[in-house]
C-alpha positions in Angstrom: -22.8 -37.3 -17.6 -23.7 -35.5 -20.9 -23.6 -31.9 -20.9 -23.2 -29.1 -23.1 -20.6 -26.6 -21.7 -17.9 -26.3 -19.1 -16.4 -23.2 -17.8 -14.5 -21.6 -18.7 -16.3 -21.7 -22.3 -19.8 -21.2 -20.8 -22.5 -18.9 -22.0 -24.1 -18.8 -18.4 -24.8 -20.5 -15.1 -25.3 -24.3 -16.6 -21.9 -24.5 -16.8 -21.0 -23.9 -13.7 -24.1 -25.5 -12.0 -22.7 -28.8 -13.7 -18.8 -28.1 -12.8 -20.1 -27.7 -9.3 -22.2 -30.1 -8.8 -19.6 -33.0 -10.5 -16.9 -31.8 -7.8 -19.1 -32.3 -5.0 -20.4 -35.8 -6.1 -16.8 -37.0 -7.2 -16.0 -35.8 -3.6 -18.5 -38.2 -2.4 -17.2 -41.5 -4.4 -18.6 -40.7 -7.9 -16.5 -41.6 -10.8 -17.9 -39.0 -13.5 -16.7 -38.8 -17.0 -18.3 -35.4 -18.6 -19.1 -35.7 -22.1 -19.2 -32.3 -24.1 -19.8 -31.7 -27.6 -16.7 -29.4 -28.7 -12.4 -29.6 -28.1 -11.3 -27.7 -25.7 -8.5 -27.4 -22.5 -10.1 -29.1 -19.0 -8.4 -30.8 -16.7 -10.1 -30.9 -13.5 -8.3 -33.7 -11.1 -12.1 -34.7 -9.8 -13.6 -35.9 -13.1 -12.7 -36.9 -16.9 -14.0 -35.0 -19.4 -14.5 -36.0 -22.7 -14.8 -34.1 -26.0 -17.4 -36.2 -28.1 -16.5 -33.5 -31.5 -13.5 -32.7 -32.9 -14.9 -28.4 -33.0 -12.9 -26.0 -31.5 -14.9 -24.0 -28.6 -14.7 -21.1 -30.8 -16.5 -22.5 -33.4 -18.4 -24.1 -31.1 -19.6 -21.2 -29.5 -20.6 -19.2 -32.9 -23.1 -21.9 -33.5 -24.7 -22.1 -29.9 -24.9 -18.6 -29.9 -27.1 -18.6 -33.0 -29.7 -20.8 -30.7 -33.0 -18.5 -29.9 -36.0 -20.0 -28.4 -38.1 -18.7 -31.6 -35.1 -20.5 -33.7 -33.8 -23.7 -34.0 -32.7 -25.9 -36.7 -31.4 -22.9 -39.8 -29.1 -20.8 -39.8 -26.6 -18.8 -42.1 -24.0 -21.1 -43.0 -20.9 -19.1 -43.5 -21.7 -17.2 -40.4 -21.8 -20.5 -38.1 -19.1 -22.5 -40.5 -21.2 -24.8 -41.8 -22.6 -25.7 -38.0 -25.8 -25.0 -37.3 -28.0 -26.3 -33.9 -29.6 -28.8 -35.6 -26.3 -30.0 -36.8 -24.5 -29.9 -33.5 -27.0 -32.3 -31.9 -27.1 -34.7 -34.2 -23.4 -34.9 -34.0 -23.2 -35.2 -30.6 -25.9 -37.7 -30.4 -23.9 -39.8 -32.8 -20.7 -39.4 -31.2 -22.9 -40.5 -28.1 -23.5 -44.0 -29.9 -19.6 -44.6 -30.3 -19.0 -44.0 -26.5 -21.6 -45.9 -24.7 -20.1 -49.0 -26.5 -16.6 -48.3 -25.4 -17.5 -46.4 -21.7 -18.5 -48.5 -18.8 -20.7 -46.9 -16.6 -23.5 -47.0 -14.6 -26.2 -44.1 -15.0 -27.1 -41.6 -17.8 -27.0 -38.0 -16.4 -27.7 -35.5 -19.0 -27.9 -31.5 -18.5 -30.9 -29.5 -20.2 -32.9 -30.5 -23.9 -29.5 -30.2 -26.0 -28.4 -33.2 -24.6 -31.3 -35.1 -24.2 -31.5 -37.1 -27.6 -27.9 -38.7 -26.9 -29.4 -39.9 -23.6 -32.3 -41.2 -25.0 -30.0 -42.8 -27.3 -27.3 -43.7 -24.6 -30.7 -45.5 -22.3 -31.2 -47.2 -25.5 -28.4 -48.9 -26.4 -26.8 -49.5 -23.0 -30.9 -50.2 -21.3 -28.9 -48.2 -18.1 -31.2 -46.0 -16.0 -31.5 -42.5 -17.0 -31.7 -38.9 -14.9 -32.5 -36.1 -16.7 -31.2 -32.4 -15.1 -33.4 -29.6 -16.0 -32.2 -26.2 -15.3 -35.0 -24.6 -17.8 -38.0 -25.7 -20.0 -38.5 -24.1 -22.9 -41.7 -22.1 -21.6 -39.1 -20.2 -19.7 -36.5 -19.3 -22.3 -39.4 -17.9 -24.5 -40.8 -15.9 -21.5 -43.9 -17.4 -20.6 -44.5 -18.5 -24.1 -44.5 -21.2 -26.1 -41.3 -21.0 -27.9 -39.9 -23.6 -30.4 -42.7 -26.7 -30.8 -39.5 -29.2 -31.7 -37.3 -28.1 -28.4 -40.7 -28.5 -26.4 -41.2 -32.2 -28.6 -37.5 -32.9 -27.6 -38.3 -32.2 -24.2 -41.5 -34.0 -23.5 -40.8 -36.8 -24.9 -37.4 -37.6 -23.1 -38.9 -36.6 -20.1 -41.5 -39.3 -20.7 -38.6 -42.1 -21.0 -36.4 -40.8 -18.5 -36.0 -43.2 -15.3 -36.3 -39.4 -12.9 -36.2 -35.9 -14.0 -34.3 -33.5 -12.1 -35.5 -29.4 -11.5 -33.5 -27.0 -10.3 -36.4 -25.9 -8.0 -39.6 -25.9 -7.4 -40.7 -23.5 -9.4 -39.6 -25.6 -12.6 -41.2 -29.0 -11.1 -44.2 -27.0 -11.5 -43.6 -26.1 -14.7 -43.0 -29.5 -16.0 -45.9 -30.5 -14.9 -47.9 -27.8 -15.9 -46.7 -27.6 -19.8 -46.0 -31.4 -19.9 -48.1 -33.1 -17.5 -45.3 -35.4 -16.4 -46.1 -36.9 -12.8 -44.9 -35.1 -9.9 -43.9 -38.0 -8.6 -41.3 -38.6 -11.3 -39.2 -35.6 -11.1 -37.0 -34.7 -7.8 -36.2 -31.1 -7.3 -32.1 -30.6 -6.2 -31.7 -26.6 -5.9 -28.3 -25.5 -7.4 -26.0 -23.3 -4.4 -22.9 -21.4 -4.0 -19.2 -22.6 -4.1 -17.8 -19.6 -1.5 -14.0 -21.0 -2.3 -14.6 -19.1 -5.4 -14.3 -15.9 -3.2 -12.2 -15.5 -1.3 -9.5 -13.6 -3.1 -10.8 -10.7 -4.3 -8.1 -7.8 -5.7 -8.8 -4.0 -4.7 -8.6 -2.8 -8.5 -11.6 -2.3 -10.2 -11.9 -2.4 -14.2 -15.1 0.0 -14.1 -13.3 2.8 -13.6 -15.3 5.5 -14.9 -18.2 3.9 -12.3 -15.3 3.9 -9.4 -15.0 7.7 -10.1 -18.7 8.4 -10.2 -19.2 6.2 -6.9 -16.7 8.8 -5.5 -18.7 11.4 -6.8 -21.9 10.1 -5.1 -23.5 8.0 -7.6 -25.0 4.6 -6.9 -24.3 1.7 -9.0 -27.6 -0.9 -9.7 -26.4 -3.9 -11.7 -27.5 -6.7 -13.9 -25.9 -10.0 -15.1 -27.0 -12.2 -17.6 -28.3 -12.8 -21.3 -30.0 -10.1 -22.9 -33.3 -12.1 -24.0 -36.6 -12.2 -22.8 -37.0 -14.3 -20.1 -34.9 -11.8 -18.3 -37.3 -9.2 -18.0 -35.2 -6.2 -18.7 -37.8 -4.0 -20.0 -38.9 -4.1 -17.1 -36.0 -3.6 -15.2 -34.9 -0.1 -17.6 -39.1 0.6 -17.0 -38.1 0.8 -13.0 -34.6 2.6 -13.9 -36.5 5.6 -15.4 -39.1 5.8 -12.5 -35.8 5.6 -10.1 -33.4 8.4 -12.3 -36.5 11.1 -11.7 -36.1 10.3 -7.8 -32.2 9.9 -7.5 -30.4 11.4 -10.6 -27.2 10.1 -9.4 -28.5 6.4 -10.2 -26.2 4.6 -13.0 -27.7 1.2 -14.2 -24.6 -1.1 -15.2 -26.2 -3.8 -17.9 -23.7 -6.6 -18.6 -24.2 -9.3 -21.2 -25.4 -9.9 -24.4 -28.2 -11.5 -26.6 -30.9 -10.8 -29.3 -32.6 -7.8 -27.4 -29.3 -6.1 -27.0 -30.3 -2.9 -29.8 -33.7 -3.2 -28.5 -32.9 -2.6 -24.7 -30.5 0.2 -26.1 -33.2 1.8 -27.9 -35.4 1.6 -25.1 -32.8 3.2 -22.4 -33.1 6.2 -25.0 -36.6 6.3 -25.2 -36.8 6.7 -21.6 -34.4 9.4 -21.6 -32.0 7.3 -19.0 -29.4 6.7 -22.0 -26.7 8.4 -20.0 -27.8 6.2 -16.9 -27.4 3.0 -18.0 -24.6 1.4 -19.3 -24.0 -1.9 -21.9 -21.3 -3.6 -21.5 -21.3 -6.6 -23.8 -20.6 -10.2 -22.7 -17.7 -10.5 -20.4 -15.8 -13.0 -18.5 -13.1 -12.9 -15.9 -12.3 -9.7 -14.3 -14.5 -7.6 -16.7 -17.9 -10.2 -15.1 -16.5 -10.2 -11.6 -15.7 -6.5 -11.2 -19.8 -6.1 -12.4 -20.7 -7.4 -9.1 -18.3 -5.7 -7.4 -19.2 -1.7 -8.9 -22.5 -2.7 -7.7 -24.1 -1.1 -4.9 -27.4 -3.4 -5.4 -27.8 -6.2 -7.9 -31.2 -6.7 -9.7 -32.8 -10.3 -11.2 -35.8 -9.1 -12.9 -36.5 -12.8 -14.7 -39.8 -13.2 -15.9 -39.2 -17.0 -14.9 -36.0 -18.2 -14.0 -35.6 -21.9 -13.2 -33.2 -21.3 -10.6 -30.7 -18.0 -11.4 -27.6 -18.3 -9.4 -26.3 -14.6 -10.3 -28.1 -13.6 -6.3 -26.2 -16.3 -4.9 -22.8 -15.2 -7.1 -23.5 -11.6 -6.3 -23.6 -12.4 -2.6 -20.4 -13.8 -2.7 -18.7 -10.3 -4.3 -20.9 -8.6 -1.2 -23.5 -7.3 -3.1 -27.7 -7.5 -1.8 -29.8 -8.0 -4.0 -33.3 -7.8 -5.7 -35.1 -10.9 -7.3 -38.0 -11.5 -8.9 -40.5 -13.7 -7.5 -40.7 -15.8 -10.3 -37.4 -17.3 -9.7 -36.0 -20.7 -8.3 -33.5 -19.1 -5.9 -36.1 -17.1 -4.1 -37.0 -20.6 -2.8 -34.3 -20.6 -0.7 -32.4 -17.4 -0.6 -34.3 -15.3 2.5 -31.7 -12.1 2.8 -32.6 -10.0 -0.4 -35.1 -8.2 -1.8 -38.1 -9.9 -3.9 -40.4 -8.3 -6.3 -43.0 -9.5 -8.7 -41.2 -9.1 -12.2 -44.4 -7.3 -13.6 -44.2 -4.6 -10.7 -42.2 -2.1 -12.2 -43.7 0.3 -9.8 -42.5 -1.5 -6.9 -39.6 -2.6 -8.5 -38.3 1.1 -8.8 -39.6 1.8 -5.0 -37.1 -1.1 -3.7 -34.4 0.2 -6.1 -34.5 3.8 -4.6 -35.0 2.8 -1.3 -31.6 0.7 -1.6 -29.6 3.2 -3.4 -30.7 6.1 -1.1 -30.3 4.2 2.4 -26.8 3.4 2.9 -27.7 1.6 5.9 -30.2 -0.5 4.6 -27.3 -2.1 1.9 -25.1 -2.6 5.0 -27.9 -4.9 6.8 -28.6 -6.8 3.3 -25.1 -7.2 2.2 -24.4 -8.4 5.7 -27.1 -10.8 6.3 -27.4 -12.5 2.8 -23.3 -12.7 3.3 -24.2 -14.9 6.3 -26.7 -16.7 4.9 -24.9 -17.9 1.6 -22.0 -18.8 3.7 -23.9 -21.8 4.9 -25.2 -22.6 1.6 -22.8 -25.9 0.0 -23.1 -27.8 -3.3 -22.6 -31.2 -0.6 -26.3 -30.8 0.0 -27.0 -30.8 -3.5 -24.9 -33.8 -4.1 -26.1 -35.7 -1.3 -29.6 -35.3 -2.6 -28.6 -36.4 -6.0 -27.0 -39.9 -4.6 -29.8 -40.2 -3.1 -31.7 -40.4 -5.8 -28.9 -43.1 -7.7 -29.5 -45.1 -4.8 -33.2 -44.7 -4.1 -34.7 -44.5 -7.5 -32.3 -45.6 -10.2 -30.9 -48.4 -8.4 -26.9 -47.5 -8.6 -24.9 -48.0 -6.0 -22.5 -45.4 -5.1 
């Protein structure tokens, strides 16, 4: 299995969509060993994993961060180290070449366009069957558009050689077919879930504490998780937040994360004249990400189009409803929230307020999507996902 990051030294849900997912199929019988392009501390007792580089995961990270959809390829070199995207590939995909001819194995599973060129290069030398796992396309990263013309070459064309392709939902089989035209038929959709293990022990202390004293003051807490980049839709999202401050004043919008439209979101808050309602936090991990959810009276997904998204799913987990857009994987099969067309900002803003200013009408969400997730298992997923070895690969598990 080739992928490109493992928590804890993920960047977003991938990670932990893969770490999942691998624990639930090694449960099962599989014998996984997870290839990742940078050094770094894992030991999980349910898989091998396998640094293909000799880069630190600092480093590492410099350089993926530098990735844009409207950027690929050249960057600054003292800022990245002398790593640039471009670079990182191409040592990964030969790093690739040296293990397939050491490894025995029995399928090629790769994780999203970064990995895909080892793969292709893995199915060539070792002519095993190979699975692709999509969790985005490029269309989506770009926000409808059609971002970087080499990511979207890397993309159709190892979708074209691939034995099965992968989506995270339905939403993203449709869009491989419609940017690609790759044959329904070939590609298997296998929804992500919820690991609710992760939740169970969750400390009274909160790290927000300027938000814990306003909450005691009567303020209400909306909150967002995720990059800061334009298939998030958080234009849209500060567009609502203005519309919701003139009906309930004692709104605070909690934004955590970070990416290229960080200044330009800030800005934007000003503009609107909701700079002292809304609230940047920066990247975080740990305590400072799960306290987020926690502070949160109602968390929002605005996405423009999100593959899947498991933020609702993670956010139900902290017991906190949320609001999703329509345009989203997980609204497929995540009943107990609110859903909203991402463009609506006017009925975006009308769920908002109606949440924050009905405390019975959180109670009912939080309570029902609690229930629902806690059905939810990755043991479907990984189910599925034999299957598909079996069925239409040809491995036996």
């Amino acid at each position: 299995m080739l992928g490109w990051e493992l928590p804890p030294h993920n960047s977003g849900g991938l990670g932990v969509a893969c770490y999942e997912l691998c624990k639930s199929l090694a449960s099962k019988g599989a014998d996984i060993e997870f290839v990742i392009p940078y050094t770094a501390h894992h030991q999980p007792d349910f898989m091998k994993v396998t640094s293909a580089l000799h880069i630190t995961a600092q480093t590492f990270a410099k350089s993926f961060g530098a990735y844009q959809s409207c950027h690929y390829g050249t960057h600054d070199s003292d800022e990245l180290h002398g790593l640039d995207m471009h670079t990182l590939i191409q040592r990964y995909e030969h790093a690739i070449d040296h293990l397939v001819e050491i490894l025995d194995f029995d399928v090629i599973h790769a994780h999203d366009w970064l990995t895909f060129r080892a793969a292709l290069r893995a199915k060539q030398i070792s002519g095993k069957p190979l699975v692709l796992h999509v969790h985005s396309i490029e269309s989506d990263r770009s926000g409808g558009n059609s971002g970087n013309q080499l990511v979207r070459e890397i993309e159709f064309t190892s979708m074209l050689l691939a034995d099965k392709v992968i989506a995270v939902s339905q939403h993203t089989k449709r869009a491989i077919v419609h940017e690609y035209g790759i044959p329904p038929d070939l590609i298997e959709v296998v929804h992500n879930s919820i690991n609710f293990e992760r939740f169970t022990e969750i400390p009274s202390d909160n790290s927000y504490r300027y938000l814990t004293a306003m909450k005691h003051q009567g303020y209400r807490v909306v909150v967002n998780v995720g990059r800061l980049t334009i298939q998030k839709g958080l234009p849209n999202l500060l567009q609502a937040a203005a519309k919701v401050v003139r009906k309930a004043p004692k709104t605070l919008f909690l934004i955590v994360g970070s990416g290229e439209q960080e200044r330009e979101l800030i800005e934007l808050a000003a503009q609107l004249g909701i700079g002292r309602n809304v609230l940047f936090t920066g990247f975080q991990r740990g305590k400072g990400w799960r306290d987020a959810f926690l502070v949160g009276d109602l968390f929002v997904m605005p996405s423009i189009s999100e593959p899947f998204g498991l933020t609702p799913l993670e956010a139900a987990g902290f017991g906190t409803p949320s609001l999703i857009s329509k345009q989203s994987g997980v609204s497929e099969i995540l009943q107990n929230c609110l859903k909203v067309d991402f463009w609506d900002v006017d009925e975006m803003a009308n769920q908002i307020h109606a949440v924050v200013s009905s405390s019975a009408l959180q109670s009912v969400l939080t309570e029902n999507v609690i229930n629902e997730c806690e059905r939810l298992s990755w043991n479907e997923s990984a189910d599925k996902m034999l299957d598909i070895y079996r069925q239409h690969v040809g491995v036996q598990v």
